[in-house]
NULO-950602 format. One line per 8 residues: number of its first residue (from 0); their letters; for each residue x, y, z of C-alpha. Coordinates in steps of 0.02 Angstrom, whole numbers. Layout:
NUM> a> X/Y/Z; ...
This chain:
0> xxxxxxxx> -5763/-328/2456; -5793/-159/2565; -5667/-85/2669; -5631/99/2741; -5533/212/2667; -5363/232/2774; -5358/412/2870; -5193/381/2960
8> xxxxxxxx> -5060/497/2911; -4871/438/2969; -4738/549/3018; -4579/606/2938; -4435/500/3002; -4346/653/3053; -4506/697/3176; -4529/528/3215
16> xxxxxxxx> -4349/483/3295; -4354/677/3401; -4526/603/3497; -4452/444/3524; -4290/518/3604; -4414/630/3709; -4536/469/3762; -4374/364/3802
24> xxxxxxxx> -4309/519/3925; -4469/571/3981; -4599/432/3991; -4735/514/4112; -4758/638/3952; -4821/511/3868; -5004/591/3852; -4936/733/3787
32> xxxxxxxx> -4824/665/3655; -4959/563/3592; -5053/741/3565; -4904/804/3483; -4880/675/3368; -5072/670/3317; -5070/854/3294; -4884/859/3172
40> xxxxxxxx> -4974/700/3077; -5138/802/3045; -5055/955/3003; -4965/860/2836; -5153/867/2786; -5126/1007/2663; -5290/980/2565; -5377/1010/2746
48> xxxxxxxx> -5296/1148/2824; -5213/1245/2695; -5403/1292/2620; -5409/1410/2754; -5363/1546/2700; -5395/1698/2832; -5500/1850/2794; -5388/1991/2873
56> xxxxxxxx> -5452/2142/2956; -5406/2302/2897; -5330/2444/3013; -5298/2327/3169; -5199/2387/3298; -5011/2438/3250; -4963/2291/3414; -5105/2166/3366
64> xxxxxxxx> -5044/2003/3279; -5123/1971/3093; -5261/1852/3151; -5340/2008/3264; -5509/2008/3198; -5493/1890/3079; -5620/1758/3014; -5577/1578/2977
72> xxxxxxxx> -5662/1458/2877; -5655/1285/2949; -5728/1099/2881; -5819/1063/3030; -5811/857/2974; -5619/861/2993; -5618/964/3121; -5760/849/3231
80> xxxxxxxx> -5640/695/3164; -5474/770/3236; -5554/830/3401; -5622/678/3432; -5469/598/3414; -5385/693/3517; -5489/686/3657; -5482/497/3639
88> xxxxxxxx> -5293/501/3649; -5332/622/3832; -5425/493/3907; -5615/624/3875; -5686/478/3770; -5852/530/3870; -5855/702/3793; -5764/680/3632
96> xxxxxxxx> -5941/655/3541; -6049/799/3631; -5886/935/3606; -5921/1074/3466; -5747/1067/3377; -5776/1222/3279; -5803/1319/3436; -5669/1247/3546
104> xxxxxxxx> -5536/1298/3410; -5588/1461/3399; -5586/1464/3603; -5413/1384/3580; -5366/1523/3449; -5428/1685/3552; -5349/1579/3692; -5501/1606/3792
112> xxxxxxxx> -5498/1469/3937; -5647/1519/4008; -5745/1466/3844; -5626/1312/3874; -5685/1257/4033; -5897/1327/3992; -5861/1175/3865; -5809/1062/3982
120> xxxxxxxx> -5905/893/4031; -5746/824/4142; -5578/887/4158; -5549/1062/4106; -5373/1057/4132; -5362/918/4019; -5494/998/3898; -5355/1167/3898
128> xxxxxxxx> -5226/1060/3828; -5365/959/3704; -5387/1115/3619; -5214/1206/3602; -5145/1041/3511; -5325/1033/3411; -5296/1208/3360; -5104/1159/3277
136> xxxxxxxx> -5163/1122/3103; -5284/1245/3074; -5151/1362/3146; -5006/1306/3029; -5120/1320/2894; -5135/1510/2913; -4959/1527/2946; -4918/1440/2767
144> xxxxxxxx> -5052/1569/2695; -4997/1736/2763; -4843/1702/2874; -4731/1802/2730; -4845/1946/2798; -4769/1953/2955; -4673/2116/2994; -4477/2086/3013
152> xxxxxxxx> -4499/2240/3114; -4593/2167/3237; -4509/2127/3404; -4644/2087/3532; -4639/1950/3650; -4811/1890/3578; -4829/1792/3421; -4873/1902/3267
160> xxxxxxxx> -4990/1785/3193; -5087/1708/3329; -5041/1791/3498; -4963/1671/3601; -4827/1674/3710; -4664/1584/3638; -4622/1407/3664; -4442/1405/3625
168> xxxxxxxx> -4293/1533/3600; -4174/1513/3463; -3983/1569/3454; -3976/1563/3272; -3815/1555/3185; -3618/1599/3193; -3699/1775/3248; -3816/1687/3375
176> xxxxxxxx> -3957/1774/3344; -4112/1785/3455; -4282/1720/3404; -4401/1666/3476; -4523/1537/3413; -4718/1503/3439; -4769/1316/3456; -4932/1325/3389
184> xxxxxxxx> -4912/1414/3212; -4731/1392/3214; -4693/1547/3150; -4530/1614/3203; -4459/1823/3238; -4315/1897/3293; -4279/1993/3456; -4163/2096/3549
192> xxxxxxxx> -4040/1979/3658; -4070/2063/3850; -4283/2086/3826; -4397/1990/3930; -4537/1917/3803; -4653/1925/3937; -4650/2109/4039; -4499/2201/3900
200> xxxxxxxx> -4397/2208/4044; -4230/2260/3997; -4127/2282/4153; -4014/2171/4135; -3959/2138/4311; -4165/2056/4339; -4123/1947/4177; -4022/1786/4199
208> xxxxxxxx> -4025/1601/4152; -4033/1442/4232; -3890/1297/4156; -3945/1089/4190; -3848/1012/4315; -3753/908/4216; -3655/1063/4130; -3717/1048/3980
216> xxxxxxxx> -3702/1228/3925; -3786/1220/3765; -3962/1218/3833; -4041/1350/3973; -4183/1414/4040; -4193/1628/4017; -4286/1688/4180; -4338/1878/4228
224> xxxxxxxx> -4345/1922/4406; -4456/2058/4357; -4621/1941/4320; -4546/1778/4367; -4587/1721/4183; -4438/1587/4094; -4422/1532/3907; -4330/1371/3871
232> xxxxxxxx> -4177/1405/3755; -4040/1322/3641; -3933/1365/3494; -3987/1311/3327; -3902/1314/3150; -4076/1332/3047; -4275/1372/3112; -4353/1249/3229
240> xxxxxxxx> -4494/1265/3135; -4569/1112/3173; -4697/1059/3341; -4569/924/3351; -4428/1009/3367; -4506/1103/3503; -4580/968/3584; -4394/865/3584
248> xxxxxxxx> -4327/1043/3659; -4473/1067/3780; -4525/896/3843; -4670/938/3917; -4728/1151/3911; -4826/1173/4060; -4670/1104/4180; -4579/1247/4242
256> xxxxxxxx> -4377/1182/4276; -4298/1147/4411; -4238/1321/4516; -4049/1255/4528; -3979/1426/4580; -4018/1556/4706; -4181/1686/4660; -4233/1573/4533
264> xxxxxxxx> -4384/1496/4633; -4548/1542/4563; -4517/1540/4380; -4679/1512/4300; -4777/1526/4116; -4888/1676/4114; -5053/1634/4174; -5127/1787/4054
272> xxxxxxxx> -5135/1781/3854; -5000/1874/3753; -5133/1948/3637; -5283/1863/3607; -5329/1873/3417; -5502/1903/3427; -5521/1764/3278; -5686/1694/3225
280> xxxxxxxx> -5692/1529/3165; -5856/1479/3021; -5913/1321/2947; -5834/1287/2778; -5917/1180/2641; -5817/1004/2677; -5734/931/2545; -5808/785/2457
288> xxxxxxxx> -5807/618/2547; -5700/508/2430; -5755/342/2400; -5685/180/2338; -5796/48/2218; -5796/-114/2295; -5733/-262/2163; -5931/-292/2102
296> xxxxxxxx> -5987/-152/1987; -6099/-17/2059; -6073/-59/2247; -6003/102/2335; -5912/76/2504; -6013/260/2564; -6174/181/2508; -6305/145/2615
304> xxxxxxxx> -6352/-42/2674; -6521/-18/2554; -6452/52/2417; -6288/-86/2429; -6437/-228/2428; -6529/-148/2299; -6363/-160/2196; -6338/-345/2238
312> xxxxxxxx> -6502/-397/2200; -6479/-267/2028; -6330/-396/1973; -6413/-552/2027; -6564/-544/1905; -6448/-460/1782; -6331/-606/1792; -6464/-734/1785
320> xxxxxxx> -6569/-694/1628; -6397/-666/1542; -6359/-870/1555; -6566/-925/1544; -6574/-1001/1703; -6700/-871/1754; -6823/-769/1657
C-alpha cells in the first residue's frame, strides 16, 4: 500500500483556543486567522526554519536592525510548499503556482511592496498580506538564532531584528514596564513610557490613548497627534511572544479602531517601513525528501510509476520460480 507522508502540523492547545476566541468575536477576519494559524503551525517546523542561520554584516549602521545587509539561506521546496499554501488559503489559487517564493520573502523581509505588487498576477493588496504571514517562519527562525544579540540598549520604535513597526505594546509586570513587540519575528524590547514608536515624539500633551466603550480599562489604543500613528496595548504578566497572542490582542492589524474621543480621528499604521533590512534571501540545499517503504519490499512511495512496476514485476518472477510454477 502507498500513501503520502502527512505534512500537517497542529497547533498548541494554548494557540489554538486564543484564535478560536478571536474567530468567535470577529468572524469577517476569518481570512486572516486562517493565515495566522498556517503561519504559527509552519513555524513549529524547527528542522525547516531554524537551518537558517543569518550571515551578519559587519559595521552596519549604529540604528540599523541585525538583519541590515544580511544574507539568508532559504529551502526553496518548503518555501514554494508554504507559499502556495498560503495563497490557497487567500483565495490567489491562480497565482500560487507561477509566484517565486524565495523572492517574495525576501520582498516581504526588506518590506519592499513595490517588489510585492511587480509580483502580482491579481490582487496586490491581498498578495501584501500573502507575503508578511509567508515571511513568519523564516523570520522566527532568525530570531531563535541571533535574537540574544539584540542590544538591551536599544530603544527604537523599529524592530531590531527585522525592521518593522510593532504590532503590540506590552505593560510588563508589577512595574508595568513598556515593550513593545514585533509580530513577525516576535522579538520583544523595552521603551520609554511617553515615546511615540513611530515619529519619537515625546511631548506628552500630543500623546494620549483611546479606552473601548465598554470600560474595560485594561486594553487601549496609544495614539500621537504628532503623526497620527496608534499601537494597540494591554498589560501582560510574561512576553507575548507568540503570533497568537498578538493576533488574539490585535484581531485583525491593518483595522485602525474606532476614534471614540475627540482629536482621535485619523489614527492610522504608517504607510512607510520602520527600517528596511536590506536582507537577501539564497537558495539552500533542501533537505532530503523522506520516504516511507510501502508493505511489499523494494516499492518506495517517492518512486516513480516505472521504477514502482519494474519492482512489481521484480517480485512476481521472483515469487514464481521460488514455488516451480514458473521457470
Amino acid at each position: 500500500m502507498l500513501w503520502p507522508l502527512a505534512r500537517r502540523r497542529h497547533l498548541a492547545p494554548d494557540q489554538a483556543q486564543r484564535l478560536a476566541d478571536v474567530r468567535q468575536k470577529n468572524p469577517e477576519s476569518e481570512t486572516w486567522l486562517a493565515l495566522v494559524e498556517a503561519a504559527l503551525a509552519e513555524s513549529q517546523g524547527a528542522t525547516t526554519w531554524d537551518a537558517v542561520v543569518p550571515a551578519l554584516v559587519d559595521g552596519r549602521p549604529a540604528r540599523a536592525p541585525l538583519l541590515h545587509g544580511a544574507e539568508l539561506s532559504v529551502h526553496r521546496r518548503s518555501a514554494s510548499r508554504f507559499v502556495r499554501h498560503l495563497a490557497q488559503l487567500a483565495g490567489l489559487d491562480g497565482a500560487a503556482h507561477r509566484l517565486d517564493a524565495v523572492d517574495l520573502l525576501e520582498a516581504a523581509i526588506r518590506q519592499d511592496d513595490a517588489r510585492i505588487d511587480a509580483l502580482a498576477t491579481g490582487d496586490a493588496s491581498l498578495l501584501r498580506v500573502v507575503a508578511q504571514v509567508a515571511a513568519v517562519p523564516l523570520l522566527r527562525g532568525c530570531a531563535r538564532a541571533i535574537g540574544s544579540e539584540v542590544s538591551s540598549a536599544w530603544w527604537e520604535g523599529y524592530c531590531p531584528l527585522c525592521g518593522a513597526w510593532p504590532t503590540l505594546a506590552e505593560f510588563r509586570g508589577l512595574e508595568r514596564k513598556r515593550w513593545l513587540r514585533c509580530g513577525r519575528c516576535g522579538i520583544g524590547w523595552e521603551v520609554p513610557w511617553l515615546r511615540c514608536p513611530f515619529c519619537a515624539e515625546t511631548n506628552h500633551e500630543n500623546l494620549g490613548y483611546l479606552a473601548p466603550e465598554d470600560g474595560e480599562t485594561a486594553r487601549k489604543v496609544e495614539v500621537c497627534d504628532t503623526c497620527k500613528g496608534y499601537v494597540k496595548a494591554e498589560p501582560t504578566v510574561s512576553e507575548l511572544h507568540d503570533l497568537a497572542r498578538c493576533a488574539a490582542s490585535c484581531s485583525l492589524p491593518s483595522k485602525p479602531p474606532k476614534a471614540g474621543a475627540s482629536g482621535a480621528s485619523g489614527i492610522r499604521r504608517p504607510m512607510r517601513s520602520g527600517s528596511p533590512s536590506s536582507a537577501t534571501c539564497s537558495t539552500a540545499p533542501s533537505p532530503p525528501i523522506q520516504t516511507r517503504m510501502s508493505s511489499r519490499r523494494g516499492c518506495s512511495s517517492n518512486a516513480r510509476p516505472r521504477d514502482r512496476r519494474r519492482a512489481a514485476c521484480a517480485r512476481w518472477h521472483c515469487r514464481f520460480s521460488r514455488s516451480g510454477a514458473w521457470r
